[in-house]
Wavefront OBJ file of the C-alpha trace (Angstrom):
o trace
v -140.398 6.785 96.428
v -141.836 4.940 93.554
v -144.117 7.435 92.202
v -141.771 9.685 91.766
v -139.128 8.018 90.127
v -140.555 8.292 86.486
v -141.384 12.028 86.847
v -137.740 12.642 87.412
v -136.321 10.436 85.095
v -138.336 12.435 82.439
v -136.216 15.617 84.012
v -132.962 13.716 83.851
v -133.734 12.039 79.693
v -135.563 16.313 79.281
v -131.800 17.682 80.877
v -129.964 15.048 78.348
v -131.754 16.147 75.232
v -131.212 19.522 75.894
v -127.485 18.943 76.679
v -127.177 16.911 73.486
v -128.863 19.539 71.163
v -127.290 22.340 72.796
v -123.933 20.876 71.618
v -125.043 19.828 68.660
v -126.294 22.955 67.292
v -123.413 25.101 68.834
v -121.367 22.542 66.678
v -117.276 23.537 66.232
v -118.576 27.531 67.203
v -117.215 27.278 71.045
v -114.004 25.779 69.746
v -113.565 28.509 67.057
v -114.174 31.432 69.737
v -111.214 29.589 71.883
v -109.287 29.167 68.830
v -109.017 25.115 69.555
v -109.333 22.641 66.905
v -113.024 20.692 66.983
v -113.393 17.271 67.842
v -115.818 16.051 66.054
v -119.197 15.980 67.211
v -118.788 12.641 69.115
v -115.790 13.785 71.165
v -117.521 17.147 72.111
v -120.495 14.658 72.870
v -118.919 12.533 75.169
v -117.276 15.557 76.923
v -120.591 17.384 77.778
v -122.534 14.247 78.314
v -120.044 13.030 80.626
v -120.164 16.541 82.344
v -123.765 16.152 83.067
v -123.466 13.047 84.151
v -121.011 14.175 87.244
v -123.396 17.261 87.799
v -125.914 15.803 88.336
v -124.992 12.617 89.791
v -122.813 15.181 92.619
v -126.042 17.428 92.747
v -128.070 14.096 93.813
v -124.899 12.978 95.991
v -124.382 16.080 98.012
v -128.434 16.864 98.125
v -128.643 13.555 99.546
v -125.990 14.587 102.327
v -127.697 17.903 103.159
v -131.183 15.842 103.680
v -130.066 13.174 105.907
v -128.010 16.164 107.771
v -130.530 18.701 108.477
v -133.385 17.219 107.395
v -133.616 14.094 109.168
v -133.355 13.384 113.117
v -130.424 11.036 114.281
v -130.778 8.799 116.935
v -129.416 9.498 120.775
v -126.317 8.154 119.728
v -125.645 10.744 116.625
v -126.302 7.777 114.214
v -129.078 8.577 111.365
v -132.476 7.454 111.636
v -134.114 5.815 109.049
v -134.925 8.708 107.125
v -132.000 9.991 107.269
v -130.387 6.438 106.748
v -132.547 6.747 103.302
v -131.032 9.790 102.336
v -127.556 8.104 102.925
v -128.559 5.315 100.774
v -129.217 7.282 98.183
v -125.952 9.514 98.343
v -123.897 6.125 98.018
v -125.408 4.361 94.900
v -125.147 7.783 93.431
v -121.399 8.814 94.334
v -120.603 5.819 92.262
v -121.868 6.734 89.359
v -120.135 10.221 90.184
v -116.679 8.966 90.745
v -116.646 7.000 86.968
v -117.514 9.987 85.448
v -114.849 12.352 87.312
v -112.208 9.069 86.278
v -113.514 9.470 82.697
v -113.348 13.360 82.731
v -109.821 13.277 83.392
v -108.770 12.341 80.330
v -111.571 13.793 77.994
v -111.210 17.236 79.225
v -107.618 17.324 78.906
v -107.920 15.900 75.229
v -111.250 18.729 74.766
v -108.860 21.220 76.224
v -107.036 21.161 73.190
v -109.536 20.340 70.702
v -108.845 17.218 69.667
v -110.580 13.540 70.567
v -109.969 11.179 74.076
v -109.161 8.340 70.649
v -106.595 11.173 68.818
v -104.917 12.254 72.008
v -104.196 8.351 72.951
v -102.811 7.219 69.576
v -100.461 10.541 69.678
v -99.349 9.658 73.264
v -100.734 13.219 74.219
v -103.073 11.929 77.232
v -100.573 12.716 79.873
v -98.634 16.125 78.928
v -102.297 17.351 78.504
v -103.233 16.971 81.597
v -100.267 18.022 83.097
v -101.025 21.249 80.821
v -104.721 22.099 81.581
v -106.396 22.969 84.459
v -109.483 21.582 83.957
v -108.460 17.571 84.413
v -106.328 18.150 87.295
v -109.747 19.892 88.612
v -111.461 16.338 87.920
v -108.428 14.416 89.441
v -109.219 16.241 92.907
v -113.039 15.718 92.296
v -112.361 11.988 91.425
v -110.373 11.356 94.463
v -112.428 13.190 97.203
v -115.950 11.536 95.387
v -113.707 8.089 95.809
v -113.364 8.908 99.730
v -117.089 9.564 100.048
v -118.097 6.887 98.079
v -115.960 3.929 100.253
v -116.424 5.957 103.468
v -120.522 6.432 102.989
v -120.504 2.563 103.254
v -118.319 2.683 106.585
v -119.943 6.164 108.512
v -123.632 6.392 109.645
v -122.442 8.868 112.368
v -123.544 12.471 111.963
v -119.992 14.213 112.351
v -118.774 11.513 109.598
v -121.418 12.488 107.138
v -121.256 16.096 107.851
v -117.452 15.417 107.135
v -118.072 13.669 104.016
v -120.827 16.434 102.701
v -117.605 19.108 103.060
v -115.488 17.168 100.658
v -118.704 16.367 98.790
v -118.943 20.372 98.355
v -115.262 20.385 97.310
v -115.727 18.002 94.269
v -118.982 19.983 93.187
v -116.447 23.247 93.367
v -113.436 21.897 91.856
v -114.185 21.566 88.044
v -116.492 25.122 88.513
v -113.200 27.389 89.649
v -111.297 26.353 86.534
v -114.581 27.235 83.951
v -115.736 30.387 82.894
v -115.633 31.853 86.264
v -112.169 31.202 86.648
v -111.246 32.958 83.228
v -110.475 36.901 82.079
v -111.010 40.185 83.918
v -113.175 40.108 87.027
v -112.715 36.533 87.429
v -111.584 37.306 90.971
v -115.547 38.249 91.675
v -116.670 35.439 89.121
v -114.722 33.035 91.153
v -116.034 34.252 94.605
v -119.536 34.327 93.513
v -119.516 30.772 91.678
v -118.254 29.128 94.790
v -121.644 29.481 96.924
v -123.777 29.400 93.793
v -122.521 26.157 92.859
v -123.184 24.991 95.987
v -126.668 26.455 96.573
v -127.522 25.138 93.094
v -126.250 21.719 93.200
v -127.621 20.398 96.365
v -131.535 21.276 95.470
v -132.428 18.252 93.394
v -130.836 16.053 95.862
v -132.571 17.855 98.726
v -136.047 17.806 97.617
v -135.747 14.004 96.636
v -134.834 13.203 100.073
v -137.586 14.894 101.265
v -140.150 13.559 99.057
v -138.822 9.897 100.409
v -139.836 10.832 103.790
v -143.574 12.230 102.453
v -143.905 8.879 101.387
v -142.784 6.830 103.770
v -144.765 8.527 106.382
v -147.773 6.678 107.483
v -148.126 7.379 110.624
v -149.035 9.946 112.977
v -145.330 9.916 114.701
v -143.300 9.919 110.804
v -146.107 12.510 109.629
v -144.728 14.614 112.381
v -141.170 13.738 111.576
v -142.217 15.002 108.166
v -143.713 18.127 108.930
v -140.706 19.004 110.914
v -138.420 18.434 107.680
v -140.509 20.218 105.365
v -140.353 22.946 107.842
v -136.324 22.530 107.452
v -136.195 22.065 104.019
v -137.649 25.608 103.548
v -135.608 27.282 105.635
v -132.496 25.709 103.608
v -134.237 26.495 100.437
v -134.573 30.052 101.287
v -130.796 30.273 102.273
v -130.272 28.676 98.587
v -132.215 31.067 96.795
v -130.969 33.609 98.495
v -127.315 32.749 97.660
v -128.228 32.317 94.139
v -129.808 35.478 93.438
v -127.292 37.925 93.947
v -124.590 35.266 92.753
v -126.362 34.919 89.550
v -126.703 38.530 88.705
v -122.915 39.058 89.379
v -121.980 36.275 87.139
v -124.399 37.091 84.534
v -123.489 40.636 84.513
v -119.068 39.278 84.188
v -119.645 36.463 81.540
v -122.909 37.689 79.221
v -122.963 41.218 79.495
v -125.881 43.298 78.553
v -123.913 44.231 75.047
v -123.203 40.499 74.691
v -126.286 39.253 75.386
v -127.501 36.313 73.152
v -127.172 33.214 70.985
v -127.411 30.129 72.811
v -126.107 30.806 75.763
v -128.055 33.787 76.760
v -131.313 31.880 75.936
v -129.993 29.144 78.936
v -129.256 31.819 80.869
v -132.986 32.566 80.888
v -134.369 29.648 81.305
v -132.202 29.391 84.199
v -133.407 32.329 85.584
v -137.492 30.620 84.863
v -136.609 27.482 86.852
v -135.349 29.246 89.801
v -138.421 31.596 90.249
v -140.740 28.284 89.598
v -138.616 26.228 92.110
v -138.712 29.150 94.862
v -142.349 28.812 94.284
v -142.701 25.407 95.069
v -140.844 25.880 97.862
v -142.919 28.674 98.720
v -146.342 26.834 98.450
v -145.272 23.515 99.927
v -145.746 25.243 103.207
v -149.528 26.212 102.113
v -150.603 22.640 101.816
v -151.461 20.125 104.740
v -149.133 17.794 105.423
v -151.728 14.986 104.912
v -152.453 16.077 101.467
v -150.798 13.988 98.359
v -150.322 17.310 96.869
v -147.065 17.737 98.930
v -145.520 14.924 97.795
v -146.449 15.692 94.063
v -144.868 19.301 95.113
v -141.750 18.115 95.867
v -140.813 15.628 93.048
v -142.067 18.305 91.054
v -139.520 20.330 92.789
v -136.877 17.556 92.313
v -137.459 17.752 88.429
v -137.177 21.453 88.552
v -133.798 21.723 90.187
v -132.739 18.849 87.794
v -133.880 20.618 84.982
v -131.948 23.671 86.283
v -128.919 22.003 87.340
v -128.439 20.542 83.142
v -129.010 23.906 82.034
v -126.275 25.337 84.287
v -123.581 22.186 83.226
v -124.934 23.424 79.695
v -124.186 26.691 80.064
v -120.772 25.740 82.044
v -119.215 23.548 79.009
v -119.802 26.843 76.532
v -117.586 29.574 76.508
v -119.367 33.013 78.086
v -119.974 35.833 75.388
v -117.819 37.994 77.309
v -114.761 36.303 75.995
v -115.783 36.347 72.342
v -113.182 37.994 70.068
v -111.418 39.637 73.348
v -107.674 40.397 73.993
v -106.745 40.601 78.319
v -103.614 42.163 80.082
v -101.369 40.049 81.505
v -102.709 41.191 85.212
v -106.312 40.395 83.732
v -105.209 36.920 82.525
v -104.178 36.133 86.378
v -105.658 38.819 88.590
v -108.281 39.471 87.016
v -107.950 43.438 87.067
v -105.268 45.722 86.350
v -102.693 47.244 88.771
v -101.812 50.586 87.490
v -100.181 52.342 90.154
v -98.029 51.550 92.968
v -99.390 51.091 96.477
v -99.295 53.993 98.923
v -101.037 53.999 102.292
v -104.147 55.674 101.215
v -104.756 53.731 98.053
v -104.446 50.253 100.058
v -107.130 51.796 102.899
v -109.246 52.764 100.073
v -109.297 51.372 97.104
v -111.810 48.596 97.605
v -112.228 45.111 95.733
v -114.484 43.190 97.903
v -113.807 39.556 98.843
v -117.189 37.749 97.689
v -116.578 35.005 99.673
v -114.208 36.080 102.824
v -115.520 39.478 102.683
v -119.132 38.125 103.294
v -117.864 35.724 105.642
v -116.733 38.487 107.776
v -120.081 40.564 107.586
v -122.341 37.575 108.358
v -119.882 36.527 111.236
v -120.501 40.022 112.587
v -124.102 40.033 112.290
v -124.573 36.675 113.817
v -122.505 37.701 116.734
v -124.327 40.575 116.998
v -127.873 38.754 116.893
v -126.773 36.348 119.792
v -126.020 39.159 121.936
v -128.545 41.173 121.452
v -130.667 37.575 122.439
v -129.244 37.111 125.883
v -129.995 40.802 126.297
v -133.100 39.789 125.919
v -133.446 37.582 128.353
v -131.418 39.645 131.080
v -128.376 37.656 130.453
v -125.215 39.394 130.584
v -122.666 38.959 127.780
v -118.667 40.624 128.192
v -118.061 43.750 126.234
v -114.620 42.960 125.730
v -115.927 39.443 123.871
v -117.907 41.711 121.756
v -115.236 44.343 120.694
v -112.949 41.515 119.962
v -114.971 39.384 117.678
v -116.009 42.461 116.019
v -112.456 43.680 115.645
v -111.656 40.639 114.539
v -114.537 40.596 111.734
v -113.348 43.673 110.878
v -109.474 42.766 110.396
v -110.742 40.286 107.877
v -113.143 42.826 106.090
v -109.820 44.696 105.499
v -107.508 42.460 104.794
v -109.365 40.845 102.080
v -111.464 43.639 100.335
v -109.551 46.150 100.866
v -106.637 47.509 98.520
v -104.638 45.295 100.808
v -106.297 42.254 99.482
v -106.221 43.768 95.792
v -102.123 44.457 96.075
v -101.861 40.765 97.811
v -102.637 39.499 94.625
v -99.956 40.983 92.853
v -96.966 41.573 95.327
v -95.299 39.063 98.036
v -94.930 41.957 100.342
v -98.614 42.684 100.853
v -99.319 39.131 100.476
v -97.243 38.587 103.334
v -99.365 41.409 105.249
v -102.542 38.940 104.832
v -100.868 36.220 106.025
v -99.332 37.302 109.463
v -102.963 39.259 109.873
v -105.208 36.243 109.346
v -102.758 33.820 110.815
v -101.245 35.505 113.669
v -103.706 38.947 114.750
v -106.864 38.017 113.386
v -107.257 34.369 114.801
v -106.487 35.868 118.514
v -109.701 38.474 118.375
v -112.077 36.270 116.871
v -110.549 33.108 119.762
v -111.011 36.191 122.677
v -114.864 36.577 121.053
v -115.626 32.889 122.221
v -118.585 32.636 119.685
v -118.774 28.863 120.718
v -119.704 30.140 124.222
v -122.159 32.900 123.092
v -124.075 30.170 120.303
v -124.725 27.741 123.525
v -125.412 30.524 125.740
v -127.949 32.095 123.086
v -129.562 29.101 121.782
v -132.540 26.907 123.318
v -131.911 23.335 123.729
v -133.542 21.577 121.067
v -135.606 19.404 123.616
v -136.052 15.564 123.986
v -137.303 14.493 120.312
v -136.902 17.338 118.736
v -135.199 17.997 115.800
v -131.747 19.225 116.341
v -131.215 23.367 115.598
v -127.753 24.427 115.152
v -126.677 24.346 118.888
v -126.388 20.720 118.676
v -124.606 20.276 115.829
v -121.827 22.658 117.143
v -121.927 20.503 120.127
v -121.187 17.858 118.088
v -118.645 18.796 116.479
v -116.934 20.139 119.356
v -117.134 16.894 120.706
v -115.601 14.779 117.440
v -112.863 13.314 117.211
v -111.289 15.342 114.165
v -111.729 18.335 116.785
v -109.886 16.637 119.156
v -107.359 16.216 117.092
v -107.142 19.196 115.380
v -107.049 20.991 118.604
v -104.113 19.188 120.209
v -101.484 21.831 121.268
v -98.921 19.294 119.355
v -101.174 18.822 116.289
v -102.095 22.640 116.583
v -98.195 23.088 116.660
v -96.755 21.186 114.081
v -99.403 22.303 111.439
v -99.013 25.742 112.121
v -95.598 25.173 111.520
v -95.301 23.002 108.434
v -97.703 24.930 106.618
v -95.422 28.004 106.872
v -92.691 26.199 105.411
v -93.758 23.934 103.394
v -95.990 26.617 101.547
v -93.276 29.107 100.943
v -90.297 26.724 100.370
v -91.673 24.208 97.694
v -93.603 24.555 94.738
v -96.673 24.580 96.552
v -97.012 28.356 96.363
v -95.829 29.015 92.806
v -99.141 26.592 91.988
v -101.480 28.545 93.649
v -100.616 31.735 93.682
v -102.000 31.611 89.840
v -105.633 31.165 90.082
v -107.766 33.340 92.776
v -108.608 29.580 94.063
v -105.668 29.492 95.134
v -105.581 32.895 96.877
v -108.872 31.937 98.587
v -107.583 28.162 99.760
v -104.636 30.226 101.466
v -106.207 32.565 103.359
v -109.026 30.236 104.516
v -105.825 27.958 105.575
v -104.179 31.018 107.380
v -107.260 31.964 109.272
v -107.994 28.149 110.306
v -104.626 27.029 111.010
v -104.269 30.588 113.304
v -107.703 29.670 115.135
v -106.969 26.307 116.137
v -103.378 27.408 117.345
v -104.408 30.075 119.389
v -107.748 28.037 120.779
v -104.958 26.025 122.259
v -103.616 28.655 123.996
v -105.862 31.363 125.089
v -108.734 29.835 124.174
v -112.044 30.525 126.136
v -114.733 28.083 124.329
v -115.681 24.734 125.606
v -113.534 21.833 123.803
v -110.634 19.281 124.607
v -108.908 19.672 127.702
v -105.735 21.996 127.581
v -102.221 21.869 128.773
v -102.311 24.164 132.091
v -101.254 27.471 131.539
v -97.287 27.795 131.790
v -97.679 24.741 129.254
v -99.637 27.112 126.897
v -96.984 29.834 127.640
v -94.311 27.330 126.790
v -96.224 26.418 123.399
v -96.245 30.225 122.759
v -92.969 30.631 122.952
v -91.725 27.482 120.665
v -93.389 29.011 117.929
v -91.168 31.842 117.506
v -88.066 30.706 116.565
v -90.030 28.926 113.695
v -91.390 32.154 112.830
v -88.100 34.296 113.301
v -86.255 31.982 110.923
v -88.607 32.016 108.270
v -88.619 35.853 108.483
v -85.059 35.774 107.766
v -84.369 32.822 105.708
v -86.933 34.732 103.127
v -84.951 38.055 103.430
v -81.733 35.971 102.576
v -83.061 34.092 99.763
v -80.694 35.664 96.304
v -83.775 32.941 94.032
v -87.715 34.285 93.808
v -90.601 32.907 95.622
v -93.425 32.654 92.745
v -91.110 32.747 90.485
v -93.203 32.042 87.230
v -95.749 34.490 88.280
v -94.596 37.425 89.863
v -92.251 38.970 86.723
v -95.126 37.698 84.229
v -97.442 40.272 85.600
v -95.347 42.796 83.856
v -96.404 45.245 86.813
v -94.533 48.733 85.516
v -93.697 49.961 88.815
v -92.392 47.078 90.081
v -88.785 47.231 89.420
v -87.306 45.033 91.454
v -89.575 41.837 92.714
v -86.620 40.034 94.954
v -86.453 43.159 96.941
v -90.284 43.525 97.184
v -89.693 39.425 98.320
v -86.959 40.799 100.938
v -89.538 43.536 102.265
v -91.622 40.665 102.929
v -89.497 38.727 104.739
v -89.046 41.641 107.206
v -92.156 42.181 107.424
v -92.726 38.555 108.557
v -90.216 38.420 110.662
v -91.360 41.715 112.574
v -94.549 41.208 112.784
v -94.404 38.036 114.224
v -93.574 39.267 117.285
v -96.400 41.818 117.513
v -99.329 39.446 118.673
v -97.462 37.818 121.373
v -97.540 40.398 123.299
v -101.107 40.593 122.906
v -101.597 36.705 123.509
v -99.212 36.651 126.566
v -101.729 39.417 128.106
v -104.529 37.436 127.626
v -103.036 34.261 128.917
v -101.621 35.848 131.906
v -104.695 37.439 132.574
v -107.151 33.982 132.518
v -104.032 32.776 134.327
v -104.443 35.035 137.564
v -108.334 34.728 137.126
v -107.753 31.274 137.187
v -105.889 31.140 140.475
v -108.551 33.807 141.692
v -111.178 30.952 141.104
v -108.635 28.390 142.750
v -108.503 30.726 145.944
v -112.351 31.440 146.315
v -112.648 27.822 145.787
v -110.878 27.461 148.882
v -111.886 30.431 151.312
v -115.669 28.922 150.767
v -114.784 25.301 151.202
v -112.775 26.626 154.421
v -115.673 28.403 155.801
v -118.160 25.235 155.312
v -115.863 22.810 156.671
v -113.569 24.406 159.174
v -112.568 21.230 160.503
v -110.964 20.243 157.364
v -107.905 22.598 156.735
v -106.058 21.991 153.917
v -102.987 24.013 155.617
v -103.280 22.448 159.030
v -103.003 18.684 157.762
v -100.290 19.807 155.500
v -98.602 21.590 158.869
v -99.093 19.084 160.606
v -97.754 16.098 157.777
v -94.223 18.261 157.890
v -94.110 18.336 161.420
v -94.222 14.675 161.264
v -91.974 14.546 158.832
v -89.606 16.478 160.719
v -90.205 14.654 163.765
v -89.569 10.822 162.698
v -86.512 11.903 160.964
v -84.981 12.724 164.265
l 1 2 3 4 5 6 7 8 9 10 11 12 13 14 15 16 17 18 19 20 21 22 23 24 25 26 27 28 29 30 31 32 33 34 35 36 37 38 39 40 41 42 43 44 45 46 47 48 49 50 51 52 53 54 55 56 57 58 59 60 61 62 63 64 65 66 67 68 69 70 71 72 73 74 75 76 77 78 79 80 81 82 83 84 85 86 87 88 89 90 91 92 93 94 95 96 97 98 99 100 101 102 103 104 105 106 107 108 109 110 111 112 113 114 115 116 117 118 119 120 121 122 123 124 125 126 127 128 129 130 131 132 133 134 135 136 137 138 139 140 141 142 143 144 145 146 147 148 149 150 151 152 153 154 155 156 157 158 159 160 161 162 163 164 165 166 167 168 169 170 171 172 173 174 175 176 177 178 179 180 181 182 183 184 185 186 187 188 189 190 191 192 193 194 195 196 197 198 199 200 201 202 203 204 205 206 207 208 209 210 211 212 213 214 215 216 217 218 219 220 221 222 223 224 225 226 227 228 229 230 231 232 233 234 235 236 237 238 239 240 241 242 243 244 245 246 247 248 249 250 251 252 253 254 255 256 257 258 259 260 261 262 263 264 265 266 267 268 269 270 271 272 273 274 275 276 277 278 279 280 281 282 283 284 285 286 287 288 289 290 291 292 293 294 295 296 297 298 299 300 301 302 303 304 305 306 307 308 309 310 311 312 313 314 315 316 317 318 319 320 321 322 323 324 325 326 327 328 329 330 331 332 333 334 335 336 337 338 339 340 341 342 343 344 345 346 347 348 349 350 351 352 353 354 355 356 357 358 359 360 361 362 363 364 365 366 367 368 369 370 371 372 373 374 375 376 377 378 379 380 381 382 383 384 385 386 387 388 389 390 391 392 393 394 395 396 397 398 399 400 401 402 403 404 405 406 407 408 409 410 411 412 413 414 415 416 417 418 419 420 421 422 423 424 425 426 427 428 429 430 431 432 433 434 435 436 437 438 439 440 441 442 443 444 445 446 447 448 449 450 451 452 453 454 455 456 457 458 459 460 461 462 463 464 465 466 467 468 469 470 471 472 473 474 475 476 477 478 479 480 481 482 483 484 485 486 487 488 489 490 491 492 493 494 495 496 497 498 499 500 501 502 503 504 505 506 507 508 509 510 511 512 513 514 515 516 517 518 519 520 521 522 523 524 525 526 527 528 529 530 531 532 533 534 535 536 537 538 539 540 541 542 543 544 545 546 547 548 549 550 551 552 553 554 555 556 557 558 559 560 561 562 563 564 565 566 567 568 569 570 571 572 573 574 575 576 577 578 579 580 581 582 583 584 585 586 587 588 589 590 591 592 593 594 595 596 597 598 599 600 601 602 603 604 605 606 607 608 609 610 611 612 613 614 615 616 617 618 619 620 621 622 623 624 625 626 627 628 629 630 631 632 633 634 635 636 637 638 639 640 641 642 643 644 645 646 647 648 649 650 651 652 653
């Protein structure tokens, strides 16, 4: 990729300089606005150089991933090719460089967290009660420990489920030190949260991306890796587009929470449009790159340009991370604001929890998308004259549904605030939801509704969920045992340590939880009534058996909660100062009924279903038969069992 190299290290020294002046000429101004002391110009230095280090050695990192993932071919065997083997290359030099600077975050943002220098805060013995004070290191202690698994793993995996793995907890060290930031802070940060999540994401994996793909541009010489080329820039727009697409609306809603129109300004509202230049000229690039042959040098020169771009972009956005937003500037917040995000004025009631709607950025989406991709696949087989259940569909869509609700709905507002409703969420994404969306089969209707990629061609997303429906984390995962016992030890050992009290706090948390409930409730319930393709099952009075262990599990935790005289969440709940909430261990107690009678609810609905594929299965078992009787009459299962008894009977007399 030699050509290139120069072009973007000129992006990387231009994203430096601007870093560097940006904090120089903002000087002790975003420490005054927080009300910290300043420390010094070369400890606020080596905080935001540091920070743009990790961005934009995790951009390359995860870009990297992405590439050799969806970009690149692997072999017959699910090992990368040698593109994609490039890409990988890449992703591990980089990670290093990555995991020192998450190490040295640690302890610099905890000492910049209170304004004072890394040097101060070690000869005052500070270093550790710091961090064990602010969020923002223990946000680069998880980034520094998942980049260290990527980082020794990358030089151990060359498998595509391992690398797809290792992208995921890529993602979650790009997210980590983002939730605690701006985003994470003062009213609304609910929706800043849920919209930084994917926009992160979309944003960090560009510069990586494009790099890959200008590797492969120049290491194609031939007609066969010109081809191989083609069919990645093809993929690389498509992934573009789904970037830009992310970042658009995810933009506006941050812009619109942390530099409001009657805020607008100063430094950071001068990044903020730049930002918004370097997107429209990347989408452009992207845009053109499909106008220009393949053969021509041009696309090569297109894409490094592109990798400079998102570079560019990606400083400006750590720039723009490391200030404090105008909308906090001279501001005082509720004590709901400070860790809702919005206020709670009046008390629930059944119509104000079915109508009052704060919409769930990121499960709330999730749920719409789900819908409409269900709804594309069977409107495909349609298509083609294939038939597709009615029953699958109303499930899944039910099930899409129940999640729209639960999570956007006053429901999901009120969960925020009080255990009772919380609890609500949790038995509907754990124990109802999980069982519509299993009954939809959507692993069944994405084979069914997807081509086969072909021999040599480049693998679409039917193979990759073959794949990983065929790994050996699935496997695990999805043994009734495994499926069991987590199902089970994440109830309690939420609820009944410190766990809870930790995450209840930040709308991170709220989000990790529910994604936990709906997974942990899938894989459970795929073990049981499950209709999709995957490891084999017990047979089904095993699965009726594993039904049933799980509710004395869930019956004592309904009424070990309604028992308990101390208070789940206990340094949350009374600090929300919530003025019709007048007792919170009795709003505890209602949720411990509430647990402990719903729980019951969905079995009834789950022993239908399983009884029902039951008797269809014995149906199958008995048709089986009848035709295998009527091609071979001469070989009757019956009559040589008849006749073995008869023996029997015979010899013992």
């Amino acid at each position: 990729m030699g050509r290139g190299g120069p072009v973007v290290a000129v992006a990387v020294g231009v994203a430096a300089v601007l870093m560097v002046g940006v904090t120089v000429a903002v000087g002790d101004g975003g420490y005054a606005q927080q009300s910290l002391g300043y420390p010094g110009l070369a400890g606020a230095l080596s905080y935001t150089v540091l920070r743009l280090v990790a961005g934009l050695a995790g951009g390359f990192t995860l870009g990297s991933l992405v590439y050799a993932l969806f970009c690149a071919a692997p072999t017959g065997e699910g090992r990368m090719d040698t593109d994609g083997y490039a890409g990988v290359r890449v992703a591990e030099r980089v990670s290093v460089v990555w995991g020192v600077a998450c190490v040295a975050l640690v302890p610099v943002s905890a000492a910049d967290s209170a304004g004072m220098s890394v040097g101060r805060a070690v000869r005052l013995g500070a270093v550790g009660p710091l961090i064990a004070a602010a969020e923002k290191p223990k946000a680069w202690i998880v980034a520094a420990v998942a980049v260290l698994v990527v980082a020794v793993l990358l030089r151990l995996s060359l498998s595509w489920n391992s690398l797809f793995g290792l992208a995921a907890v890529s993602a979650v060290a790009v997210i980590a030190p983002a939730v605690v930031g701006n985003a994470g802070e003062g009213p609304n940060h609910d929706y800043a949260t849920g919209a930084v999540i994917p926009f992160t994401i979309a944003l960090s994996l560009l510069a990586g991306l494009s790099w890959g793909v200008a590797g492969q541009r120049w290491r194609a010489t031939d007609s066969a890796s010109m081809a191989r080329y083609v069919a990645a820039v093809r993929r690389y727009r498509i992934i573009v587009g789904l970037c830009v697409a992310v970042q658009v609306p995810t933009a506006v809603i941050l812009a619109v929470i942390l530099a409001p129109p009657t805020r607008f300004g100063g430094v950071y509202g001068w990044l903020g449009v730049a930002a918004v230049v370097l997107l429209a000229g990347f989408a452009l690039l992207a845009w053109g790159l499909g106008r220009i042959p393949a053969e021509s040098p041009w696309t090569h020169r297109a894409l490094v340009a592109a990798t400079a771009t998102g570079t560019v972009w990606l400083g400006i956005s750590v720039a723009m991370a490391v200030q404090p937003a105008p909308a906090f500037a001279h501001r005082t917040y509720t004590a709901q604001q400070v860790f809702l995000g919005f206020d709670l004025p009046l008390a629930p009631s059944v119509w104000r929890l079915l109508t009052w709607w704060r919409f769930d950025i990121v499960l709330g989406t999730a749920a719409l998308a789900a819908a409409l991709a269900y709804l594309s696949g069977v409107v495909r087989l349609h298509r083609r004259g294939d038939r597709w259940s009615r029953w699958r569909t109303v499930s899944w869509l039910t099930g899409c549904a129940g999640l729209l609700l639960v999570t956007s709905s006053g429901i999901g507002a009120y969960s925020y605030g009080m255990f009772s409703v919380h609890m609500i969420v949790h038995m509907a994404l754990n124990m109802f939801i999980p069982v519509l969306l299993v009954l939809g089969a959507p692993v069944t209707l994405i084979l069914r509704a997807l081509e086969p990629a072909g021999r040599g061609g480049m693998p679409g997303v039917r193979e990759w969920v073959l794949s990983l429906m065929h790994s050996r984390f699935t496997r695990i995962l999805s043994n009734p045992l495994v499926a069991l016992a987590v199902f089970v030890v994440s109830l309690y050992g939420l609820y009944f340590s410190s766990l809870f009290d930790q995450l209840i706090r930040f709308h991170w948390g709220h989000l990790l939880m529910n994604i936990h409930f709906l997974i942990t409730g899938y894989l459970y319930y795929w073990a049981i009534i499950g209709i999709d393709p995957g490891p084999r099952r017990l047979p089904h009075l095993g699965r009726l058996g594993m039904l049933f262990a799980i509710m004395p599990f869930h019956a004592f935790f309904g009424v070990a909660v309604m028992s308990m005289n101390t208070l789940i969440g206990t340094g949350f709940y009374p600090e929300l100062q919530l003025g019709w909430m007048h007792d919170v261990l009795a709003d505890q107690r209602l949720g411990g009924t509430l647990a402990w009678i719903s729980g019951e609810v969905p079995v009834l609905l789950v022993v239908g279903a399983l009884l029902s594929q039951w008797a269809r299965a014995d149906r199958r078992i008995a048709v089986r038969g009848d035709r295998h009787q009527e091609a071979f009459p001469d070989d009757d299962e019956l009559t040589a069992y008849n006749a073995m008894l008869a023996e029997l009977a015979r010899t013992r007399r």
